[in-house]
TIVO-2410 file (N, C-alpha, C; in nm, 3 decimals):
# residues 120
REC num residu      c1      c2      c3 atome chaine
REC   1      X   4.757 -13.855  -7.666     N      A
REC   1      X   4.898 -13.871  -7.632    CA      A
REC   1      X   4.946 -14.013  -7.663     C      A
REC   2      X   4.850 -14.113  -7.651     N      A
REC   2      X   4.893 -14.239  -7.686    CA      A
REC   2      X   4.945 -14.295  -7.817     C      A
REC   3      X   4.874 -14.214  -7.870     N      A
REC   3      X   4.939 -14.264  -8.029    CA      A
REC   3      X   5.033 -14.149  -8.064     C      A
REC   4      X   5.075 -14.065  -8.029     N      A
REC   4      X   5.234 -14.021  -8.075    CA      A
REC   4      X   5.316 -14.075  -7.967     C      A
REC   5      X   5.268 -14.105  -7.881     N      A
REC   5      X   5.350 -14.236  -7.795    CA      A
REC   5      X   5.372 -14.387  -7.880     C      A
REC   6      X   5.278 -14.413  -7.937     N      A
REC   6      X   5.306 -14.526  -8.043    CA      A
REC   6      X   5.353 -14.506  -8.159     C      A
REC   7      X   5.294 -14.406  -8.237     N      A
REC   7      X   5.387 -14.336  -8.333    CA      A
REC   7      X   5.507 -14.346  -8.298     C      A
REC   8      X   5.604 -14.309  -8.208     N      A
REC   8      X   5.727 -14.270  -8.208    CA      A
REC   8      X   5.814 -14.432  -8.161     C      A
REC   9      X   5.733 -14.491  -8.088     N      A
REC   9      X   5.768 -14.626  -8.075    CA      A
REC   9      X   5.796 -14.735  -8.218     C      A
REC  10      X   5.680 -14.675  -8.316     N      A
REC  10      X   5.663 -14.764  -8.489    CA      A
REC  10      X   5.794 -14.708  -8.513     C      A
REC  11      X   5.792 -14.574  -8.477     N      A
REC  11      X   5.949 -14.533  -8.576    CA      A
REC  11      X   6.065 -14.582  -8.445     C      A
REC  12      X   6.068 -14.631  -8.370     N      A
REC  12      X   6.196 -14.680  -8.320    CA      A
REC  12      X   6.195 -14.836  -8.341     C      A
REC  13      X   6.104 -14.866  -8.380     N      A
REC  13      X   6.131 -15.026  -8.437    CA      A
REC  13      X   6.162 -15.042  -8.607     C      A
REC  14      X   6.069 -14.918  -8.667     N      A
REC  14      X   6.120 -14.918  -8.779    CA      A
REC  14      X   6.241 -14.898  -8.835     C      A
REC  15      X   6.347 -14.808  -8.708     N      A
REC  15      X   6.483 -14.745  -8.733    CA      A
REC  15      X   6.562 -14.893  -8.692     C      A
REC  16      X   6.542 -15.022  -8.605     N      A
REC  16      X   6.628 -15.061  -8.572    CA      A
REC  16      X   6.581 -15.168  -8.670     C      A
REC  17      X   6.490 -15.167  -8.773     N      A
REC  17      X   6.470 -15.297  -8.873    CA      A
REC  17      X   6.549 -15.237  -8.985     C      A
REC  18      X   6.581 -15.085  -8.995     N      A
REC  18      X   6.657 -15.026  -9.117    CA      A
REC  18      X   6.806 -15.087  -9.071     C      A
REC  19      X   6.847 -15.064  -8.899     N      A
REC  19      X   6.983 -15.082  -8.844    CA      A
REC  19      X   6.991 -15.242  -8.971     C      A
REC  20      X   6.905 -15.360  -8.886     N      A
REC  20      X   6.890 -15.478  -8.950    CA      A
REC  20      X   6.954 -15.469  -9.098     C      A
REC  21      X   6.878 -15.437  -9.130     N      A
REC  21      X   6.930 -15.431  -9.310    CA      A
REC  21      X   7.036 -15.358  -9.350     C      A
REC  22      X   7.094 -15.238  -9.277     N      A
REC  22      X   7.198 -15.235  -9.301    CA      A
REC  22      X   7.308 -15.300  -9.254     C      A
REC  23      X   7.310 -15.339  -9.141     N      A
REC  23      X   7.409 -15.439  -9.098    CA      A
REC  23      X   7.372 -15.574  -9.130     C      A
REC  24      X   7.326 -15.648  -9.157     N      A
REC  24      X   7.319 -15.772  -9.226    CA      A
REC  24      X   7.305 -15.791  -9.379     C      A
REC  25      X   7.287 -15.733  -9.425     N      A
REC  25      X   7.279 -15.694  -9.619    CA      A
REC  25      X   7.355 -15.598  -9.655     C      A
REC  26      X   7.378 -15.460  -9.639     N      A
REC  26      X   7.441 -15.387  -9.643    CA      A
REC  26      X   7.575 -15.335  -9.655     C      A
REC  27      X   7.630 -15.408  -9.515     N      A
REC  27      X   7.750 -15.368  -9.436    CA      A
REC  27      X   7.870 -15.364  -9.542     C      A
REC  28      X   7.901 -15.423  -9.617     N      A
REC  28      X   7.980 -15.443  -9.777    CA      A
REC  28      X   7.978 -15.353  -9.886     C      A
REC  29      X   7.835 -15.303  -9.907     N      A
REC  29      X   7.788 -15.261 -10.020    CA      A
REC  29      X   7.859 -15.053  -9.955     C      A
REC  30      X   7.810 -15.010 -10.071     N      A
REC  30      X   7.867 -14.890 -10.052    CA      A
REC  30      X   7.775 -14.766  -9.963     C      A
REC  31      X   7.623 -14.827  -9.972     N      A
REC  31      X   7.535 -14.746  -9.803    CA      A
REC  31      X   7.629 -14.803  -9.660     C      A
REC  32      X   7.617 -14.910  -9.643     N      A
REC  32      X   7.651 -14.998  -9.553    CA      A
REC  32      X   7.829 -14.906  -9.511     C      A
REC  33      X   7.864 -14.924  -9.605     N      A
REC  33      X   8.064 -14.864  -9.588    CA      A
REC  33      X   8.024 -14.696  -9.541     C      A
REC  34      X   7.957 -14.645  -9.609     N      A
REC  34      X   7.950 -14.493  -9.576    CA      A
REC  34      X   7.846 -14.449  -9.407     C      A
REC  35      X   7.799 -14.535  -9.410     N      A
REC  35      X   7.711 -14.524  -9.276    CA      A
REC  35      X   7.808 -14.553  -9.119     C      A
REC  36      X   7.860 -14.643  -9.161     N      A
REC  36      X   7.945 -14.686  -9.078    CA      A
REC  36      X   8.108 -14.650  -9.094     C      A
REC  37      X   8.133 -14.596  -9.195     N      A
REC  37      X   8.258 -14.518  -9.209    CA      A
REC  37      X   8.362 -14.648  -9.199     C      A
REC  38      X   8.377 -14.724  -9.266     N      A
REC  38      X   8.454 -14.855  -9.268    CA      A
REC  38      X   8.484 -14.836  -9.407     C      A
REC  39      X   8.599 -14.917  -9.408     N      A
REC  39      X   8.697 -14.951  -9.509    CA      A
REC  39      X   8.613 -15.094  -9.586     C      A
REC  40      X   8.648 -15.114  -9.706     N      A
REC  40      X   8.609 -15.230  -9.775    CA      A
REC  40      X   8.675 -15.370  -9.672     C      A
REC  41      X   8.805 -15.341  -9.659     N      A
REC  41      X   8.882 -15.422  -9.614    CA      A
REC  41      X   8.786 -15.485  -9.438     C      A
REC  42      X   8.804 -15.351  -9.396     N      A
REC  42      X   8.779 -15.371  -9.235    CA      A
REC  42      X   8.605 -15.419  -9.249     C      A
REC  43      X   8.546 -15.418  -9.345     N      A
REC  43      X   8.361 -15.421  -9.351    CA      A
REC  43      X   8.387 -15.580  -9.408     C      A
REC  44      X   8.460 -15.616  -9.437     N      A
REC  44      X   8.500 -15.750  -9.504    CA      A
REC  44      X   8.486 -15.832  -9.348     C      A
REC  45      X   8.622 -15.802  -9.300     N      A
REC  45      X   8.677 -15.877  -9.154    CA      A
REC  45      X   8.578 -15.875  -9.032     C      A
REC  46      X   8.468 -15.773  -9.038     N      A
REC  46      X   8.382 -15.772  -8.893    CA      A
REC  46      X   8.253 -15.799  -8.960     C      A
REC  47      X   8.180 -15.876  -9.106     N      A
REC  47      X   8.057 -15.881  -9.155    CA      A
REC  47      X   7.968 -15.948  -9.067     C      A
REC  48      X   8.069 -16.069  -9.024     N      A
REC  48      X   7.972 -16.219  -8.964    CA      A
REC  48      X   7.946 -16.135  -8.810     C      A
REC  49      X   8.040 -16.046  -8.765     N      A
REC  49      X   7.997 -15.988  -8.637    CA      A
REC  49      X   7.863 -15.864  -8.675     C      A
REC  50      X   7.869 -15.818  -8.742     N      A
REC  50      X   7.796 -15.721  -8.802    CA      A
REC  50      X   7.596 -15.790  -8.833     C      A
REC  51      X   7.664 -15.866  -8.902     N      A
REC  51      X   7.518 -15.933  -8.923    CA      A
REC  51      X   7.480 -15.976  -8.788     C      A
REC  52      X   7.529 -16.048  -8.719     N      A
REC  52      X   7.487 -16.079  -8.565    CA      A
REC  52      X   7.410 -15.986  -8.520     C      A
REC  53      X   7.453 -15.876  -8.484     N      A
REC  53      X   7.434 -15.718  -8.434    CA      A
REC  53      X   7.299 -15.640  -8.524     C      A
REC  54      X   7.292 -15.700  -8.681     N      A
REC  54      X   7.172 -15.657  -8.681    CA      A
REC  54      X   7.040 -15.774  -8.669     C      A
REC  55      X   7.066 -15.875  -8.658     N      A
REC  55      X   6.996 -15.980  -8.576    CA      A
REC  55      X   6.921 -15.943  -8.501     C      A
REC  56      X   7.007 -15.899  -8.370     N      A
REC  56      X   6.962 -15.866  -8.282    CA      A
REC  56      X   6.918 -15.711  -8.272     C      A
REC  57      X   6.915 -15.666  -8.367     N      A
REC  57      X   6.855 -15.505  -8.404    CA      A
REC  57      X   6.706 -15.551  -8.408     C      A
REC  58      X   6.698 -15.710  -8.476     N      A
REC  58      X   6.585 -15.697  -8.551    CA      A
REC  58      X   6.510 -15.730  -8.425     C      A
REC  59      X   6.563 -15.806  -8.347     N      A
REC  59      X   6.427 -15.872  -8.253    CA      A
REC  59      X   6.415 -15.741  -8.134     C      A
REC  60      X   6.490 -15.650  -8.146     N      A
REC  60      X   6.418 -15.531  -8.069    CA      A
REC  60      X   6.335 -15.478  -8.139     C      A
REC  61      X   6.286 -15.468  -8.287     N      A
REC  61      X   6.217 -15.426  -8.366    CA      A
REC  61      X   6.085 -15.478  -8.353     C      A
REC  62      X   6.133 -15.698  -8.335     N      A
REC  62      X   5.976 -15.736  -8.329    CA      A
REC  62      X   5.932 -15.739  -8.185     C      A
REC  63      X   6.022 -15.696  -8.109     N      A
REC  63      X   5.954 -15.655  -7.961    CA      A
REC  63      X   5.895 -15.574  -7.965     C      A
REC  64      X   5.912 -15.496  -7.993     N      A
REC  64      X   5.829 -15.319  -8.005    CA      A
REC  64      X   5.734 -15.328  -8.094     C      A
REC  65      X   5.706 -15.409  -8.145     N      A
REC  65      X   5.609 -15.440  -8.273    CA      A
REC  65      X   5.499 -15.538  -8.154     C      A
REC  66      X   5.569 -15.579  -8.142     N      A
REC  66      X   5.456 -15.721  -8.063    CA      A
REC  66      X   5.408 -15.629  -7.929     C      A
REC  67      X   5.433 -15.557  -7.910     N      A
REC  67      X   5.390 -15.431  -7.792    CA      A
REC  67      X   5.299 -15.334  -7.852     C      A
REC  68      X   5.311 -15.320  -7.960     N      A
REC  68      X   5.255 -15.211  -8.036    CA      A
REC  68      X   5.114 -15.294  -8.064     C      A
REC  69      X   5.098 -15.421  -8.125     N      A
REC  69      X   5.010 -15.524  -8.159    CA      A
REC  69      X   4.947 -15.576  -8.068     C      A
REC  70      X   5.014 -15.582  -7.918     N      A
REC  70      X   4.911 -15.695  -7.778    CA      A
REC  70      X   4.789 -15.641  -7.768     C      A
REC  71      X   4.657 -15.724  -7.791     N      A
REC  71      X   4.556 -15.652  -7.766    CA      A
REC  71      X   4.568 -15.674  -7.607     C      A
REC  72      X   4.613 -15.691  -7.485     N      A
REC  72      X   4.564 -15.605  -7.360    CA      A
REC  72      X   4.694 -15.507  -7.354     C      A
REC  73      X   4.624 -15.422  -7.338     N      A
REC  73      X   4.702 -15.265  -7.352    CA      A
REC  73      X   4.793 -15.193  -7.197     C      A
REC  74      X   4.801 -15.284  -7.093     N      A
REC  74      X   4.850 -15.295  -7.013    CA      A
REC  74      X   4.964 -15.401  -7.016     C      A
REC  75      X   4.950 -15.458  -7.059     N      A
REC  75      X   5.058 -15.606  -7.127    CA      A
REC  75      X   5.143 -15.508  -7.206     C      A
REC  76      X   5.113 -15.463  -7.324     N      A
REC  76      X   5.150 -15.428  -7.437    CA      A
REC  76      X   5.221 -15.317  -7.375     C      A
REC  77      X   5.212 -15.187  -7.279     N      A
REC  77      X   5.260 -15.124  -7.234    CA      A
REC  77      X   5.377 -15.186  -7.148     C      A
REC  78      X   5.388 -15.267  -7.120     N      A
REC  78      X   5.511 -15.358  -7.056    CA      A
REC  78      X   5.614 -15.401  -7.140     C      A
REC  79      X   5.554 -15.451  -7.237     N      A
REC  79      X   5.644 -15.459  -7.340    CA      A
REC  79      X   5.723 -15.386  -7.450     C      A
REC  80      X   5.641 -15.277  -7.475     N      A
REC  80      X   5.681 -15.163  -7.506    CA      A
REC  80      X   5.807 -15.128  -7.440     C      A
REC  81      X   5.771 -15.078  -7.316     N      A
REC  81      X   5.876 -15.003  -7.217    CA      A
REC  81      X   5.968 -15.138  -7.172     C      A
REC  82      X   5.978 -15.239  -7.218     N      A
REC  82      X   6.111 -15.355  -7.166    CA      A
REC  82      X   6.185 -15.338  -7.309     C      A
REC  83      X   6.122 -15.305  -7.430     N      A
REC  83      X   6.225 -15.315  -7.552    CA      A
REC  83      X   6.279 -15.182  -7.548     C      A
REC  84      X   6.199 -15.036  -7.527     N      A
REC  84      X   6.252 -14.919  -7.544    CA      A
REC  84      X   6.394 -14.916  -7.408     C      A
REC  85      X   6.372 -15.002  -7.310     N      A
REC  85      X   6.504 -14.974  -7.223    CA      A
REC  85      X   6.591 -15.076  -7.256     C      A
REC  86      X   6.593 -15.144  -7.318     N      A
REC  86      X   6.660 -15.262  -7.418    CA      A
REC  86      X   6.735 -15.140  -7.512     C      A
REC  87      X   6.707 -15.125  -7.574     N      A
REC  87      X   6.773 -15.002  -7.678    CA      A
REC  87      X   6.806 -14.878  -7.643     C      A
REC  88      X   6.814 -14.813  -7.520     N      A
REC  88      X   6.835 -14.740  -7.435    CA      A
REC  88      X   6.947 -14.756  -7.425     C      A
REC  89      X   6.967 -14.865  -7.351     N      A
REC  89      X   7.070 -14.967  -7.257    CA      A
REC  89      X   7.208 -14.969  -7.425     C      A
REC  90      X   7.130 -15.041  -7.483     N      A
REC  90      X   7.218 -15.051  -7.617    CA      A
REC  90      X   7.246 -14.979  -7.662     C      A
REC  91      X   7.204 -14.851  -7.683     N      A
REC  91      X   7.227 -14.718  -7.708    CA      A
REC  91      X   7.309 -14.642  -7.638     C      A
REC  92      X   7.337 -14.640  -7.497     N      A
REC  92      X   7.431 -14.571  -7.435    CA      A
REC  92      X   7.552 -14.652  -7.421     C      A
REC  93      X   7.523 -14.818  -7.405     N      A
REC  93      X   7.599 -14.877  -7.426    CA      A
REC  93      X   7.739 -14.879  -7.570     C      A
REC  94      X   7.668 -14.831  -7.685     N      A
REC  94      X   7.733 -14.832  -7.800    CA      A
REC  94      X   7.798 -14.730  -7.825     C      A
REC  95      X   7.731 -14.610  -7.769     N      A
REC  95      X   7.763 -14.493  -7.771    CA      A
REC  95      X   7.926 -14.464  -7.694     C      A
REC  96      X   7.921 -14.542  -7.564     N      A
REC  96      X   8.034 -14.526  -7.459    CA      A
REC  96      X   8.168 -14.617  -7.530     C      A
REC  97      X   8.113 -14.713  -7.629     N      A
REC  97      X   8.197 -14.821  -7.671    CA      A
REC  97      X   8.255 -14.794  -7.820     C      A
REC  98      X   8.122 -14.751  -7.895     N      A
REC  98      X   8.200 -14.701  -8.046    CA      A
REC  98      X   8.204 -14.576  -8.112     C      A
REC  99      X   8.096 -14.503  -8.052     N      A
REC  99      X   8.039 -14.389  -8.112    CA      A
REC  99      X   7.998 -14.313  -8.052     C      A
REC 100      X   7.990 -14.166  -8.062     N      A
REC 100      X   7.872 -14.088  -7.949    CA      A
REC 100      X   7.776 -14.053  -8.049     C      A
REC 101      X   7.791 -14.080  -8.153     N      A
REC 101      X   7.636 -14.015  -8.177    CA      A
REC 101      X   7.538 -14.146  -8.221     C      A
REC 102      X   7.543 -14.261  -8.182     N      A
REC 102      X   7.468 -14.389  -8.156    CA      A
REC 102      X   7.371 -14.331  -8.049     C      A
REC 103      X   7.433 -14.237  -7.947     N      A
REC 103      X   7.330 -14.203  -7.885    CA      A
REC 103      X   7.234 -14.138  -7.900     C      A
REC 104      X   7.226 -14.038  -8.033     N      A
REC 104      X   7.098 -13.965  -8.075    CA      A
REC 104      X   7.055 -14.052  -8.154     C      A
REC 105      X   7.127 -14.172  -8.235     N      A
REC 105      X   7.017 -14.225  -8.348    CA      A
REC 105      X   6.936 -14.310  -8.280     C      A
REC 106      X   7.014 -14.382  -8.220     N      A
REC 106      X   6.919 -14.511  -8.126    CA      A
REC 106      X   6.896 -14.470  -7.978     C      A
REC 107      X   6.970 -14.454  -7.891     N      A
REC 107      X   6.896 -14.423  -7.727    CA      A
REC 107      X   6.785 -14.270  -7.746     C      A
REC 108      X   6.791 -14.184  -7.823     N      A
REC 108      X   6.757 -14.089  -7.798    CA      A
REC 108      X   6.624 -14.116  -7.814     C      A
REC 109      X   6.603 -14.113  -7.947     N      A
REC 109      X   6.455 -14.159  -8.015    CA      A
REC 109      X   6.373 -14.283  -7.926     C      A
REC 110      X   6.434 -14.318  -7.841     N      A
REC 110      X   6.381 -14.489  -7.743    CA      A
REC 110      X   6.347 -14.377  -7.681     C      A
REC 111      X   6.452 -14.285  -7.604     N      A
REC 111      X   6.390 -14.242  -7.454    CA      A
REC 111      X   6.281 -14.103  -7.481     C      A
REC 112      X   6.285 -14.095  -7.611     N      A
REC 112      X   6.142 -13.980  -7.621    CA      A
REC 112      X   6.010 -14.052  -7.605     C      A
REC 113      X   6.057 -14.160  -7.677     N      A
REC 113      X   5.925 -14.259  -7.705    CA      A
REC 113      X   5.899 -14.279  -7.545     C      A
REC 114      X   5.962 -14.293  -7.493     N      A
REC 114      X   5.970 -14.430  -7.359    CA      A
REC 114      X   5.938 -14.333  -7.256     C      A
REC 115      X   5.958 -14.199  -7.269     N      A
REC 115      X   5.899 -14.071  -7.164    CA      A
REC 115      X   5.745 -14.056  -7.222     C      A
REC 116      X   5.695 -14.056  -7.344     N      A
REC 116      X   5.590 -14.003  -7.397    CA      A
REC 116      X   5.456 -14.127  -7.381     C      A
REC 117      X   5.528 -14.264  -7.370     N      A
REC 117      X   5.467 -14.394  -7.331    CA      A
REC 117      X   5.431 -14.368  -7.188     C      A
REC 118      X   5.513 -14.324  -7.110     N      A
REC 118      X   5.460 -14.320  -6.938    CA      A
REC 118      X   5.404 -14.208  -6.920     C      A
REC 119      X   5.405 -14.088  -6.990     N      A
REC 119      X   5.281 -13.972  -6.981    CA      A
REC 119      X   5.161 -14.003  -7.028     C      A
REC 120      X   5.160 -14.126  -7.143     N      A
REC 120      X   5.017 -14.121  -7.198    CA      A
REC 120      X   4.931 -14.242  -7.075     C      A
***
């Protein structure tokens, strides 16, 4: 159970290092405009906020990474479950604020992981 508990954790850090790159490289280009359903104009005016946002995509990424990596496995389980409710949090948060379906790409996939982490 532990490792599709970590499995699913690699892929929620891997999804918020993709968020990363699309919002900080992206956000302009024509993935970046269609993902986010923005105008050239309006992807112009919110970039420097955009890149911020995947900044901070990324260091939930190397949290969950550095949890995934702690060799004491009681540590590492702490950390795990402080980034998956980090992106939870951000996830319902974004969801209530820009989007509802922020909540299946990002909170959902955290809280499978983050139920399947406290069963294993």
């Amino acid at each position: 159970m532990i490792w599709i508990a970590n499995l699913l954790v690699a892929l929620v850090a891997v999804l918020h290092v993709y968020f990363l790159v699309l919002e900080m490289f992206l956000w302009q280009k024509p993935l970046g405009l269609k993902t986010f359903r923005n105008s050239p104009e309006k992807a112009a005016e919110t970039a420097v906020l955009a890149a911020n946002q995947g900044l901070y995509n990324g260091f939930l990424a190397a949290g969950l990474v550095w949890g995934l990596w702690h060799s004491a496995p009681a540590f590492g389980f702490q950390i795990k479950a402080f980034f998956l409710l980090c992106v939870i949090v951000a996830g319902v948060y974004g969801a209530a604020t820009v989007s509802r379906r922020i909540l299946y790409v990002q909170a959902a996939p955290a809280a499978i992981a983050l139920v399947l982490l406290w069963l294993a």
